[in-house]
Structure formats: structure tokens, C-alpha cells
C-alpha positions as CSV (number, residue, x, y, z in Angstrom):
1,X,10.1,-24.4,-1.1
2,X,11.6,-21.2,-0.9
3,X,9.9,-17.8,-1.5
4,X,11.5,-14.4,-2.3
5,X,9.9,-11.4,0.3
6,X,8.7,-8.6,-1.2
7,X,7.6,-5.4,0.6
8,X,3.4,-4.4,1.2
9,X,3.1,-1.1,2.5
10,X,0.5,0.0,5.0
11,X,-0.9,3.3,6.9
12,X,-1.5,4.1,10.1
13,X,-3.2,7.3,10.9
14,X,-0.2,9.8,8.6
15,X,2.3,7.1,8.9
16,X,3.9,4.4,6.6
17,X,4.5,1.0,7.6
18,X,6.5,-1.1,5.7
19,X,5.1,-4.8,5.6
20,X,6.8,-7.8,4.2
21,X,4.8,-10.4,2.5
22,X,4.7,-13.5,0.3
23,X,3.8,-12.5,-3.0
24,X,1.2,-14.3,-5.2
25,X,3.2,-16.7,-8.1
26,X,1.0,-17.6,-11.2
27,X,0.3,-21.0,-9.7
28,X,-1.7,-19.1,-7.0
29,X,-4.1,-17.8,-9.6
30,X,-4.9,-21.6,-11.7
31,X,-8.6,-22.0,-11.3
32,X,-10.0,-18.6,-10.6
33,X,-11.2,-18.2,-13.9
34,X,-12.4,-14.4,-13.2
35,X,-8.7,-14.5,-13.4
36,X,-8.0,-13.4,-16.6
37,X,-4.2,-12.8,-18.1
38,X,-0.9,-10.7,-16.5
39,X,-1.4,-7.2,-17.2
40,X,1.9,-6.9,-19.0
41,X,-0.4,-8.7,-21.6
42,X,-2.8,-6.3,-22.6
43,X,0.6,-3.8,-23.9
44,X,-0.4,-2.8,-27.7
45,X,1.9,-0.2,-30.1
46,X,-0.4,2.3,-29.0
47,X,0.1,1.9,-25.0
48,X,4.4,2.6,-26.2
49,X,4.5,6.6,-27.0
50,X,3.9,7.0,-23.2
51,X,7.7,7.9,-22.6
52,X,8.8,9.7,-25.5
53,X,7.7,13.5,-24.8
54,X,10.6,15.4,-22.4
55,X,8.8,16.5,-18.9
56,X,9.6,20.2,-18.3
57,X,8.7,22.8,-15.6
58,X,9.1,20.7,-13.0
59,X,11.3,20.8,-10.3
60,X,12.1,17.8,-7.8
61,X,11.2,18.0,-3.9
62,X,12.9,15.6,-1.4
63,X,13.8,11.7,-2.3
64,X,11.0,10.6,-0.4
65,X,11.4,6.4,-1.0
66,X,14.4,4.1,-2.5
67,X,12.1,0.9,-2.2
68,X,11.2,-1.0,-4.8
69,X,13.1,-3.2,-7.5
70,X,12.4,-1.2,-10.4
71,X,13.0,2.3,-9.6
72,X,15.4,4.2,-8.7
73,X,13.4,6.6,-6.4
74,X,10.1,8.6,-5.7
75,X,10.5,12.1,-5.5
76,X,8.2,14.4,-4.1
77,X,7.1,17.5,-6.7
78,X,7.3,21.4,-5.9
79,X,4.9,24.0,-6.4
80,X,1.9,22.6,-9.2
81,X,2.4,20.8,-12.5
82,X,-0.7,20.8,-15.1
83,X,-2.7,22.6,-12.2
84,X,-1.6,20.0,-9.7
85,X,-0.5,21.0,-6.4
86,X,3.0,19.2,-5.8
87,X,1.6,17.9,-2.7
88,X,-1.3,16.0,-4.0
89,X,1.7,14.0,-6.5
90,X,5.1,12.5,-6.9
91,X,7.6,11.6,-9.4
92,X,8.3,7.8,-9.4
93,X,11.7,7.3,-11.6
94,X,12.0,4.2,-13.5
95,X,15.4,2.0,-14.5
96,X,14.5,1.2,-17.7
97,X,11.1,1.2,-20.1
98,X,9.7,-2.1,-20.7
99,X,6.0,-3.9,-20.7
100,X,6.3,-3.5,-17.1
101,X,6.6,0.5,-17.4
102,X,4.0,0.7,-20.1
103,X,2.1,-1.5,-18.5
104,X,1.8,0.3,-15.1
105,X,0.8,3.7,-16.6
106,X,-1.7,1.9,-18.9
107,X,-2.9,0.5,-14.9
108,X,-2.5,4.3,-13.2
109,X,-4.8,5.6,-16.1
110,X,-7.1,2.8,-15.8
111,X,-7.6,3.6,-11.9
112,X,-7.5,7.3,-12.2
113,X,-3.9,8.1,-10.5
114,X,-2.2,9.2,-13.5
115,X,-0.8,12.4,-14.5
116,X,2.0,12.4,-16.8
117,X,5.2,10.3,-18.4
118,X,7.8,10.8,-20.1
119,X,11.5,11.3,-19.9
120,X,13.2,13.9,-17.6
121,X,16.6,14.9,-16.5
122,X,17.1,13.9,-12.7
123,X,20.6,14.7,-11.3
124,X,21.7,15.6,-15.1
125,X,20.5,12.3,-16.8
126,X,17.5,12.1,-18.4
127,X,15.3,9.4,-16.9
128,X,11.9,8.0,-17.7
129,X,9.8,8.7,-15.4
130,X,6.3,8.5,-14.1
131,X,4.2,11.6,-12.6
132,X,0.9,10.1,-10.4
133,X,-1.2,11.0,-7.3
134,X,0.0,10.3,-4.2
135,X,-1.8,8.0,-2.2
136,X,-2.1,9.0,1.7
137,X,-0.9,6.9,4.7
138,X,2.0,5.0,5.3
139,X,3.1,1.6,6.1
140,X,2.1,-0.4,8.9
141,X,6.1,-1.3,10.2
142,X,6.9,2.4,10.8
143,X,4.2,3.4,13.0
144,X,4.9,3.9,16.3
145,X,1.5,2.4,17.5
146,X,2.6,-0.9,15.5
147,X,6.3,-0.5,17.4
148,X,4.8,0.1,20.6
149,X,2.1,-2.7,20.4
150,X,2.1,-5.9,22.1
151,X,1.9,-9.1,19.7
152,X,-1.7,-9.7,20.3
153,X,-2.6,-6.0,19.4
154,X,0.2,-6.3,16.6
155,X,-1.8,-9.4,14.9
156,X,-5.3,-7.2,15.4
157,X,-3.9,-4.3,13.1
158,X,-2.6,-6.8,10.6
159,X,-6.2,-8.5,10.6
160,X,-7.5,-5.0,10.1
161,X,-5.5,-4.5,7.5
162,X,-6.0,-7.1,5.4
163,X,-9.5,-7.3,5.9
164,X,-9.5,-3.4,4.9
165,X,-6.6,-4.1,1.8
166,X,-8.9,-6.9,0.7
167,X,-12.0,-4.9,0.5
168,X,-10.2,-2.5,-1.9
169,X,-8.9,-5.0,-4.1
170,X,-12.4,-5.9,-4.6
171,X,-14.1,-2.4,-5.1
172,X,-11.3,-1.6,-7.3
173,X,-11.8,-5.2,-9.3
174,X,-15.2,-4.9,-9.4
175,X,-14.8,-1.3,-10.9
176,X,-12.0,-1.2,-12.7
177,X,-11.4,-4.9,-14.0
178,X,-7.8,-5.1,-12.9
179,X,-6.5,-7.4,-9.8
180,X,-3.7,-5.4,-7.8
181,X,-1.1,-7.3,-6.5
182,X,-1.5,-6.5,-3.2
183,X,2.1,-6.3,-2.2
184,X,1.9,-2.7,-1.1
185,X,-0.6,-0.8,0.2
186,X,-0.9,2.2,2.7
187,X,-2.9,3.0,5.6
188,X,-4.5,5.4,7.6
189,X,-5.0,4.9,11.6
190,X,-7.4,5.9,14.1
191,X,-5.8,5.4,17.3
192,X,-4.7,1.9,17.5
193,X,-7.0,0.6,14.9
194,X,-6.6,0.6,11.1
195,X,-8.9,3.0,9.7
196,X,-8.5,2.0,5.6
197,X,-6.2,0.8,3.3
198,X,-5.0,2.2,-0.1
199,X,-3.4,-0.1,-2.6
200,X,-0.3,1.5,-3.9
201,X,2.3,0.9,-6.9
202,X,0.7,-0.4,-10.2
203,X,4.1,-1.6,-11.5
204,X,2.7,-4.4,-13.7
205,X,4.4,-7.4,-12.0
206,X,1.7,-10.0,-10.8
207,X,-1.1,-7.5,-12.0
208,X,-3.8,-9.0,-13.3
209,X,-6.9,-8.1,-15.4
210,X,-9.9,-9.6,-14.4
211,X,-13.5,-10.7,-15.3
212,X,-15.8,-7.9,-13.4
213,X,-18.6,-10.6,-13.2
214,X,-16.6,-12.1,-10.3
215,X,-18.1,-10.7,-7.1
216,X,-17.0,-9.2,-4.4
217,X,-17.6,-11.9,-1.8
218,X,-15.1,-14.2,-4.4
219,X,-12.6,-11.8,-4.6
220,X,-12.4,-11.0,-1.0
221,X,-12.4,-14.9,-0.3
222,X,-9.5,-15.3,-2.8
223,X,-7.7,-12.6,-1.3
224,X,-7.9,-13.5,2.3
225,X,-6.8,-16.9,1.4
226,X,-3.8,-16.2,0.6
227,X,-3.4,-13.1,2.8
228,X,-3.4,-13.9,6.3
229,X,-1.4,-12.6,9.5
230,X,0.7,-15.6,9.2
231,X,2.0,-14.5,6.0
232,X,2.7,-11.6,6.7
233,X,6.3,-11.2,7.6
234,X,6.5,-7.1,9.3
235,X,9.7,-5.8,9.2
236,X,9.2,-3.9,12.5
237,X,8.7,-7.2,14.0
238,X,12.1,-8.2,13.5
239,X,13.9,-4.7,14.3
């Protein structure tokens, strides 16, 4: 059977790596029955006013990412917007508004990244977009410690990694009752070894809510199941 690659984004030390990886399919998720629906789910009429104020006072910084099959960039923010310094946040641009849009600032608010929404003119056409916190670190293919590393040391930091990236999955499951998807996540690096793990991008695809009765030990176990160094497919690896 074929699967479609997506990209999982990890940090080392003030770097981003990007990391390709198998992504979980619905079938994964039959029997977990902490497990609860697909985030898109929980959308009501009230969750859909999110995009219909016009953003002002805010002017774009540098195109700072491309990736990702529902955007059409992340920009970073100058000077503050609603007392927020523009390097604490960024301004994710979004192709079209759907569930999946509504969705994903219902799942920012819900984790405590979000800042604003709404439509605003990028490059003279007025865009929906999505205002959040940026989230430190980078991904684990662009470091040069993961360039420069043999493939022993390589498969250490992508142990590390998911052991950390697991870990948060659960505090954040166990706290907030939603099941990230895992794909991308940055990290931060100490040397040669991953330091932590930040998940990153709560575009509602495979985003799940969950029962917070699960523990952490469970979610950590499903996690690592289907996250291991095999699976992980790191683009640096093939460069």
C-alpha cells in the first residue's frame, strides 16, 4: 500500500528541521476509544464569524515558510499588534475558509496560541488569515548538527525527538483534550542532543479530540507505536 508523505517539523537548538513522516489515516485510530471524533467535527454556527472582521494595523515582515498544503504562506509580523510584540507571532495565510480553517482557530484558542482572524489584504488581495504565537525551534532536517551527524547519531536525535514530541502530545491531551496530529513539530537543541519538542500547526486535518481520562502512559504508547525512527522519512537524509 502506498502512503502520501507529509512534512513534521522539528528543532534543534534555534534551528528548523524539516522531517518527513507517515501520517496517521483513521484506520490508525479504530480501537483507542479515548479516541473520540475528527476535530473538524466539533465546528458549530458559532465557531464561523471567525473570519469575517477585516485585520488592520498590521504590516507584514519576511515570507518566512511556503510549506504546507493549505496555505499560501507564514509571514512574520512587524512592530506589535493588540500589545504583541511581532516577534513573539506570525501571520499564517489560508487558501480558502472551510471546517478545516474554523476548525484550527477553534484548536489555537483551545491550546492558548491564538491571537486574531480575519480577512486581510496581502499583496493587494484580501486573504483570510490567521494571527498566532510563534512556536520556537525549527526542524530537525535543517540543522547542521543533523547534516553533520553520522547515521547512528542521526537515528539518536530522531529517538529523542519522538520520545520528546510524544511527551507533549500527551501533556497537551491530557490538558487540553485534543490529539495533535503530530506531523509537525519544532525543536530546540542542546548540543547534539534534542532538548524539547513543540507541536506546531493545528490545521484541523487528522486532529482529534479526545477523552482526558486516557493517561499519559496510553497516549505516549499509542504515539510511539506508530511513530518510530523507521517511519520517519528526514528530508536531509536524502539531500
Amino acid at each position: 500500500m502506498r502512503f502520501k508523505l507529509r512534512p513534521l517539523v522539528v528543532v534543534f537548538g534555534s534551528m528548523m528541521v524539516a522531517v518527513w513522516a507517515l501520517p496517521f489515516h483513521a484506520r490508525n485510530l479504530q480501537g483507542e476509544k479515548w479516541i473520540l471524533q475528527e476535530y473538524e467535527k466539533t465546528v458549530t454556527e458559532a465557531d464561523k464569524n471567525v473570519f469575517e472582521a477585516k485585520i488592520k494595523d498590521v504590516e507584514l515582515g519576511s515570507l518566512l515558510s511556503t510549506e504546507g498544503l493549505h496555505n499560501n504562506g507564514i509571514y512574520s509580523i512587524k512592530g506589535k499588534y493588540k500589545n504583541h510584540d511581532g516577534d513573539d507571532i506570525v501571520m499564517k495565510v489560508l487558501k480558502i475558509v472551510d471546517d478545516e480553517a474554523y476548525a484550527e482557530v477553534k484548536a489555537l484558542e483551545g491550546v492558548g496560541e491564538y491571537v486574531d482572524s480575519g480577512m486581510f489584504a496581502v499583496k493587494g488581495k484580501e486573504e483570510p488569515v490567521i494571527i498566532m504565537f510563534k512556536v520556537l525551534g525549527s526542524v530537525l532536517s535543517d540543522t547542521p548538527e543533523y547534516k553533520k551527524a553520522k547515521t547512528d547519531d542521526k537515528e539518536k536525535m530522531k529517538e529523542e525527538a519522538i520520545d520528546l514530541m510524544c511527551k507533549e502530545v500527551a501533556r497537551v491531551g491530557k490538558n487540553k483534550g485534543i490529539l495533535h496530529k503530530i506531523e509537525n513539530i519544532h525543536v530546540m537543541m542542546s548540543g547534539n542532543k534534542v532538548d524539547s519538542a513543540r507541536l506546531t500547526d493545528w490545521g484541523a486535518y487528522e486532529l482529534y479530540t479526545m477523552d482526558k481520562s486516557a493517561s499519559e502512559a496510553e497516549i505516549i504508547a499509542f504515539c510511539k507505536k506508530h511513530w518510530t525512527p523507521v517511519d520517519w522519512f528526514v528530508q536531509a537524509d536524502f539531500e
